[in-house]
C-alpha positions in Angstrom: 60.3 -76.1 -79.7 61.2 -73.0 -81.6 59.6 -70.6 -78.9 61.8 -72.5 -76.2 64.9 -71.7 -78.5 63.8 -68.5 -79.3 63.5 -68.1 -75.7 67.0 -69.4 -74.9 68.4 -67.0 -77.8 66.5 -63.9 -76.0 68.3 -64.9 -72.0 71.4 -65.3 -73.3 71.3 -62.2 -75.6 70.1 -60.3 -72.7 72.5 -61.5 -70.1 75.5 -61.1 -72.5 74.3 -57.3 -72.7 74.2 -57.3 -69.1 78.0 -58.5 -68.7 78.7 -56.2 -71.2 77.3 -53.6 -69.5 79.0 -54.3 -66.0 82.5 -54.8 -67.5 81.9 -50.9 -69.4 80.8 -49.9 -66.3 83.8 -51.3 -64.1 86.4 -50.1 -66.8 84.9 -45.9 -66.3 85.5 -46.6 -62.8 89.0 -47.2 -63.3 89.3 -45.3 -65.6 88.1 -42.1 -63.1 90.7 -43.9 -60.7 93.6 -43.6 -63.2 92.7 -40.1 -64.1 93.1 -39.2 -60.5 96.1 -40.8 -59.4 97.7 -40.1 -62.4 96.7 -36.6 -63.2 97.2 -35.4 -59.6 101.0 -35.5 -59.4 102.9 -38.1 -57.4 101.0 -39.4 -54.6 102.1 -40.8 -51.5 99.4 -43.7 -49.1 100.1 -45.4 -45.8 99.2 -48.6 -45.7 98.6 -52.4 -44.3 99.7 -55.0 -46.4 98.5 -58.7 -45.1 99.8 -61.9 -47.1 97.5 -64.8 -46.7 98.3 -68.5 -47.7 94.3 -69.7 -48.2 92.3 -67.9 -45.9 95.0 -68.1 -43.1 97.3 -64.8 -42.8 101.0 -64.8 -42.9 102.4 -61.6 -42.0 101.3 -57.9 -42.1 103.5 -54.9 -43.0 102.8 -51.7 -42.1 104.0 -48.5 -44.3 104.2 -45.8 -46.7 104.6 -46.1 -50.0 105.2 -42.6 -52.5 104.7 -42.7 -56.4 105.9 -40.2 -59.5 105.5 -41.4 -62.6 106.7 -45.1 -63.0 109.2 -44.1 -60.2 108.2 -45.1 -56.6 109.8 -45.4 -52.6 108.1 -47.9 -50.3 109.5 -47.5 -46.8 107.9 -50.5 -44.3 108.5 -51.9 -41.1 110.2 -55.1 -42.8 111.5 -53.5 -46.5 113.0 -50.5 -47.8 112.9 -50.2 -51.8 113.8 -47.6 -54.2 112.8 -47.6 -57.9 113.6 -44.4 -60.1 112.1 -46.1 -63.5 114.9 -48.4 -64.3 117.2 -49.8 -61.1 115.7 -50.8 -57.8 117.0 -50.9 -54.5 116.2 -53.5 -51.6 116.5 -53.1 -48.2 115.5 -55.8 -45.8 114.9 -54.7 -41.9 118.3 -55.5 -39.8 119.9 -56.1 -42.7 123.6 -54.5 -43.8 123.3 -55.1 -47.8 121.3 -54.0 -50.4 120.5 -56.2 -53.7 120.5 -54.1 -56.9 118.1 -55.4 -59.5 116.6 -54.0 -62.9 113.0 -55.3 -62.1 110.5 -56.5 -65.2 107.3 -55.3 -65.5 105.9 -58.3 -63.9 108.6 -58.0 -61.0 107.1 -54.4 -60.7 103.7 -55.1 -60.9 104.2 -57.7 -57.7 105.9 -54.4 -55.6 104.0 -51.5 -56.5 100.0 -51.9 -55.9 99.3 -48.8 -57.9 100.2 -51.0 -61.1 96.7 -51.7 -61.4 96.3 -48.1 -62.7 97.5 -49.1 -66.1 96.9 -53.2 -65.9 93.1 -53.1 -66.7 93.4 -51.5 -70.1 94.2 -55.3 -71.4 94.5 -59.0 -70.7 91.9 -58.7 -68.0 88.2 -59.4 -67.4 86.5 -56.7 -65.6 83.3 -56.8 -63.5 81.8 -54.3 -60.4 79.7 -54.3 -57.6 78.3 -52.6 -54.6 80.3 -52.8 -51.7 80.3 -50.9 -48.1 83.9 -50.4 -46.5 84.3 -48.8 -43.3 80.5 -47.5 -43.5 81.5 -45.6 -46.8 79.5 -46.4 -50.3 82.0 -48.0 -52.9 82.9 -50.1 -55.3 84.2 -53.1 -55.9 86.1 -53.8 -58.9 87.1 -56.9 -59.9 89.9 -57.7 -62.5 90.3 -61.7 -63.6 93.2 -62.7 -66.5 92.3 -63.9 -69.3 95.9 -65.2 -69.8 96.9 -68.3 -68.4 100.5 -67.4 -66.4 99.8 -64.3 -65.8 101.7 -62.9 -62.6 98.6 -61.8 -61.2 95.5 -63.5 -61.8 93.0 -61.5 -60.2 93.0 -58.1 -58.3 90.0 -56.8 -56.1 89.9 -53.0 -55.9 87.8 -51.2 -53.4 87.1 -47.8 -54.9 85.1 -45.0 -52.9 82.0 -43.8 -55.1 82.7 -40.1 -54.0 86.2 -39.7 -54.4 87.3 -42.5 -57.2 89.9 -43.4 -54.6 91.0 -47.0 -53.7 90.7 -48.2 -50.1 91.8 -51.6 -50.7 93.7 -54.1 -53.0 93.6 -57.5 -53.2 95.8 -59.4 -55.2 95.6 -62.8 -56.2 99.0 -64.7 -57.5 98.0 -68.4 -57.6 96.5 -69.3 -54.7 97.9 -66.6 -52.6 96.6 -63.6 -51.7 97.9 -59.8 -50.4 94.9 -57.2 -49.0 96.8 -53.7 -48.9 94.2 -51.4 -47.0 95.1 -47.7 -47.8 95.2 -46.0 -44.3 95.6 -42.2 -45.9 96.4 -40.9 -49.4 97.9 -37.7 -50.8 97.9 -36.7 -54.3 99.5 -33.7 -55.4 102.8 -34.6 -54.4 106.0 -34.3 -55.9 109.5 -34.6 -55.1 113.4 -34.5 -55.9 114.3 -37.4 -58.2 117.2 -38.8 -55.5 114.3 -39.5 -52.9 113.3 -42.6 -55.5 117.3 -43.4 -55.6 119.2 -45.5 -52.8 121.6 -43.3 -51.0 124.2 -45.0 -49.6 124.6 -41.3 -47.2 122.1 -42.3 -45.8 122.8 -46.0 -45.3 127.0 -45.7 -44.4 128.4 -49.2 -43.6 125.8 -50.8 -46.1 127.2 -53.1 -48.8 125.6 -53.1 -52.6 124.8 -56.5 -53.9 124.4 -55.7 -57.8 122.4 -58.6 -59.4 122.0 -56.9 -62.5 
């Protein structure tokens, strides 16, 4: 009996290091992602977001989306929004008014896929594996909360093993999903503060729903 438990003891000691091992492992590969998004200037992706209720997709939009900072400017085929930090601006397609908001993180962290950049550090359980997309050698990342009510609850991040750079996020909220499949990315970028800022020039006739 005490070999058996000894046994046990010796499984689960070595699987735990193994988990622990994975999750140290997953976090340097975001961590080289952040360092590169981040350290590179603003970047700016195309991209293809699907929503999916289940397995069963919803909708796909098709876009480019350009981050500085905490600021970003996501132009689709269905939504226009500005963000410079603090107030956002949202612009549906065929639509003549524009809802101000002052967004909260978790409002934010819904918009802008590139949240993930700074989610991981906490509240998050993080594992990897092997994973081919297009033909190309990556990663898959995969981050699960470990708080109940938290806005996301799990995000699936493809990461190329050359480059560090994403090629797909998945986010989980409840039982809905959105894939975003980055179509190019630019780092390096950088640009006048008013291009993250509504500008109602640009826009004449439109009218300004504050909901601040």
């Amino acid at each position: 009996m005490r070999f058996f438990k000894i046994l046990l003891l010796t499984v689960l000691g070595a699987l735990i290091a193994a988990e622990t091992v994975r999750a140290q492992s997953a976090r340097s590969i975001l961590d080289k992602t952040a360092t590169k998004l981040k350290g590179s200037g603003g970047l700016q992706a195309t991209f293809e977001a699907t929503t999916f209720k289940g397995l069963s997709p919803q909708g796909t939009a098709v876009g480019t989306i350009r981050v500085q900072g905490n600021r970003f400017q996501i132009d689709s085929d269905q939504m226009s929004t500005w963000f410079d930090g603090t107030t956002q601006w949202s612009l549906l397609a065929g639509s003549n008014e524009v809802n101000l908001t002052t967004p909260t993180p978790e409002e934010i962290q819904q918009i802008n896929p590139y949240t993930f950049v700074d989610l991981y550090k906490s509240g998050y359980r993080l594992s990897v594996s092997d994973a081919t997309y297009q033909g190309k050698s990556c990663y898959e990342v995969r981050m699960v909360a470990t708080r109940q009510g938290s806005s996301i609850s799990e995000m699936r991040i493809t990461i190329d093993r050359s480059s560090y750079l994403p090629h797909s996020i998945r986010i989980r909220e409840g039982a809905d999903w959105t894939r975003i499949r980055v179509k190019s990315l630019a780092t390096g970028k950088s640009w006048a503060d008013s291009v993250f800022r509504f500008d109602s020039k640009k826009h004449p006739g439109m009218e300004i729903i504050d909901l601040r």
